[in-house]
N, C-alpha and C positions, 0 to 999 in steps of 0.2 A: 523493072520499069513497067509500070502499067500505063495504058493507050487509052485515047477519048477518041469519040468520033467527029469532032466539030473545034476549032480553034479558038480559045481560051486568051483571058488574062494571065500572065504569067508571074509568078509573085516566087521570090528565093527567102527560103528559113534557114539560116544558122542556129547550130544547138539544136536540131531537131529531130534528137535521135530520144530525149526523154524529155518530162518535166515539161517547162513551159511552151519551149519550143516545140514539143512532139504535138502540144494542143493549139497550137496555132498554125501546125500544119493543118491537123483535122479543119479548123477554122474555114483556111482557105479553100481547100478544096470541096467542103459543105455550100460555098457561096460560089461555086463556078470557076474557081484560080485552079489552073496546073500549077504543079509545083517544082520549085526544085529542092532539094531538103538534103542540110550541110550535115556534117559532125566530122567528128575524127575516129571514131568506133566503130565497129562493125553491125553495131545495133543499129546503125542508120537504115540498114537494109530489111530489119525487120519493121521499122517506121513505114518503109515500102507497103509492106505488107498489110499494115495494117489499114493501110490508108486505098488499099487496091478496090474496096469497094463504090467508093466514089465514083467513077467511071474517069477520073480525069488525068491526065500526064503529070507521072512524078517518078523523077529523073533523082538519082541520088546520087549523091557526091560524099566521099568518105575521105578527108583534108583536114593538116591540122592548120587553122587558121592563126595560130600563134605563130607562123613561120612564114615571111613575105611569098616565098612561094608555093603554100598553100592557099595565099588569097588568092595568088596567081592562076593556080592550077583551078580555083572556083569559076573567075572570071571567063577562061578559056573554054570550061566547060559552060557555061551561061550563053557565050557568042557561036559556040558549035549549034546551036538549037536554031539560032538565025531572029532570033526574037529581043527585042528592049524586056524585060520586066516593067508588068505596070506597078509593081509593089515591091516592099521588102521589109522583112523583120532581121533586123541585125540582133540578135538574142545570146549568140556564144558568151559563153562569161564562166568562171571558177573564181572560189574564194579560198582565201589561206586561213584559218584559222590559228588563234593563239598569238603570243608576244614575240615581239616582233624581232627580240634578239634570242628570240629560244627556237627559231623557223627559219626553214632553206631560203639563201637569197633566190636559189635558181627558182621557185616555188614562185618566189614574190614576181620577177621580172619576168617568168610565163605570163602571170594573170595581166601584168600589164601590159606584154605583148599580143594578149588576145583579147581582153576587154577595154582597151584603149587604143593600140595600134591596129590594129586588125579591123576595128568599129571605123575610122576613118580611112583607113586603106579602101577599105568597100566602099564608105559612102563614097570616094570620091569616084570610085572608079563605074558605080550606079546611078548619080545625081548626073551625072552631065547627059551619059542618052537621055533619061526621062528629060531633062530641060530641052533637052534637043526637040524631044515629039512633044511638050508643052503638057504633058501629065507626067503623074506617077505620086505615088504614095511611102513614104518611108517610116519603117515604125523602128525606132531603138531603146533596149530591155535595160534601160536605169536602175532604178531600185528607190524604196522610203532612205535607205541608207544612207544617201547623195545628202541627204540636206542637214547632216550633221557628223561629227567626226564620230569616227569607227573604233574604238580600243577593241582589241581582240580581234580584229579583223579591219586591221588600216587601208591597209591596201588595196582592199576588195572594196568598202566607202569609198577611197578615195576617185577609186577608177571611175567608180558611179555616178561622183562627183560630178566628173569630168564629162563622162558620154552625155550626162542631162545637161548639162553648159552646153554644150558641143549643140547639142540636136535643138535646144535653142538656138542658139544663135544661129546656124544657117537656115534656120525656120524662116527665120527673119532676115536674112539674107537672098531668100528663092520666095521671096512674097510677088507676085505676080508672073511667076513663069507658069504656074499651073502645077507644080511638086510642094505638096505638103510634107513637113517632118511632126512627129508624135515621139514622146517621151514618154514610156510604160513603168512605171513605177511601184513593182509589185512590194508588198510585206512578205512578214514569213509563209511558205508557200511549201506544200508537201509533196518534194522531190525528193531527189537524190544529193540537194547542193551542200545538206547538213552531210552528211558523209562523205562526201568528196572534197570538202572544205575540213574534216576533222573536227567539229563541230556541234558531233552529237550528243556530246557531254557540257553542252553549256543550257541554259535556262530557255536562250532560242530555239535552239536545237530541239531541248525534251519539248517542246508546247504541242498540247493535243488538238487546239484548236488551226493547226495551220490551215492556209487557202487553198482549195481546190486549184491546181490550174488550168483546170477546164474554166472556168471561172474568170480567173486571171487571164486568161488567153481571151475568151469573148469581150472581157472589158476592153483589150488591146486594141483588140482589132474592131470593135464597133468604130471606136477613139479615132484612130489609124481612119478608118472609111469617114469620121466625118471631119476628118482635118484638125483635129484638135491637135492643140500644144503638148498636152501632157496630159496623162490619168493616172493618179493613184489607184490602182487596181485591188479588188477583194472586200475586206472587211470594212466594216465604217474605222474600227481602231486605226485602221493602218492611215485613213486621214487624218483622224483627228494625230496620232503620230506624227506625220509629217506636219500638220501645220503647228502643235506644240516645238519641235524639232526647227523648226523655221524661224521661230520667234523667238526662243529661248537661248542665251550665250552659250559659244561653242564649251569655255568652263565649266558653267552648271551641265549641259549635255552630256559631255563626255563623261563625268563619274555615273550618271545616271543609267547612261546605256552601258557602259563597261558590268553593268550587275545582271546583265543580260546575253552577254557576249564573252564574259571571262571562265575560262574551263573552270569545271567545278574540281575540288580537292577531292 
């Protein structure tokens, strides 16, 4: 745990032991937020680490959010501090890769236990202080994914689907309490999620040009600080992706992106 000298915005990152999450810690604590910064791994503590130059409070929690009481054991650690969060990036998420009857169910209903249920376990259990003190800021980590079906990775679309509905609609549901919600909708982005999803054998996977997520993480959180709805994050491709994906029948979609997401032989 590293110390600041003066009392801070406090902002909590799940998934913020690599990849997006780990740069949207940096994010915050560059603009003044202590933090608190989630995972389930033990690299969350090197995340510490790296982040100690900052000068500001960041508090680590190593929880597996897929399991109601690791949100639990999150939240209790958030209320020991004695402080509301005036922000939050809900960002946890894994993907399954491959066909859907050649792949563990336990596989599938983790992801949607931590990228669906866990996304709303938090929000609700961080949207009511913030409406309580009449601010707060909520960012949740969607994907281009959400706005058309997933072959070769359904599940993990689907979920994305989902958190981007979701993070709309209560957007629009907390319109004048002073709590914005943002929907981050990154492209392919060069983490670790092609290998932990299995992955790295498909056409997504091998692409050289993926998105920094230092990058990804600043589009977030500018997004995030100005109240926005949503941002496609990254490349210009990854818009024009989404908005061809948005327009086009989920029919023609899906064979198009399946040549993109289906392991190679």
């Amino acid at each position: 745990m590293t110390t600041h000298t003066e009392e801070a915005p406090l902002a909590v990152i799940t998934g913020a032991s690599t990849g997006i999450g780990r740069a949207l810690a940096r994010e915050f604590v560059d603009h003044g937020f202590d933090v608190v910064v989630v995972a389930d791994e033990p690299a969350i503590h090197d995340a510490v680490a790296d982040l100690a130059d900052s000068g500001r409070l960041v508090v680590p929690v190593q929880t597996d959010l897929a399991d109601a009481n690791g949100v639990q054991a999150l939240d209790d650690a958030i209320r020991d501090l004695g402080r509301v969060p005036a922000a939050a990036a809900l960002n946890a998420g894994v993907g399954v890769g491959g066909r859907f009857d050649q792949t563990s169910l336990e596989d599938h209903l983790n992801l949607v236990d931590l990228n669906v249920r866990s996304t709303v376990h938090l929000a609700k259990l961080l949207v009511g202080p913030m409406v309580a003190r009449g601010e707060g800021r909520l960012l949740v980590t969607s994907s281009v994914a959400a706005v058309a079906p997933g072959p070769y990775h359904a599940t993990y679309a689907a979920s994305k689907a989902f958190v981007h509905s979701f993070a709309e609609g209560i957007r629009e549901e907390l319109k004048g309490t002073g709590v914005t919600v943002t929907s981050l909708m990154p492209g392919p982005t060069d983490t670790e999620f092609f290998s932990r999803a299995d992955m790295e054998d498909t056409k997504l996977g091998q692409m050289d040009n993926k998105d920094d997520p230092r990058e990804v993480a600043k589009d977030g959180f500018e997004a995030m600080l100005a109240g926005r709805s949503s941002v496609v994050a990254g490349s210009f491709s990854n818009r024009l992706q989404a908005e061809l994906a948005t327009h086009l029948p989920d029919a023609l979609a899906a064979p198009i992106l399946a040549r993109m997401t289906k392991p190679q032989d």
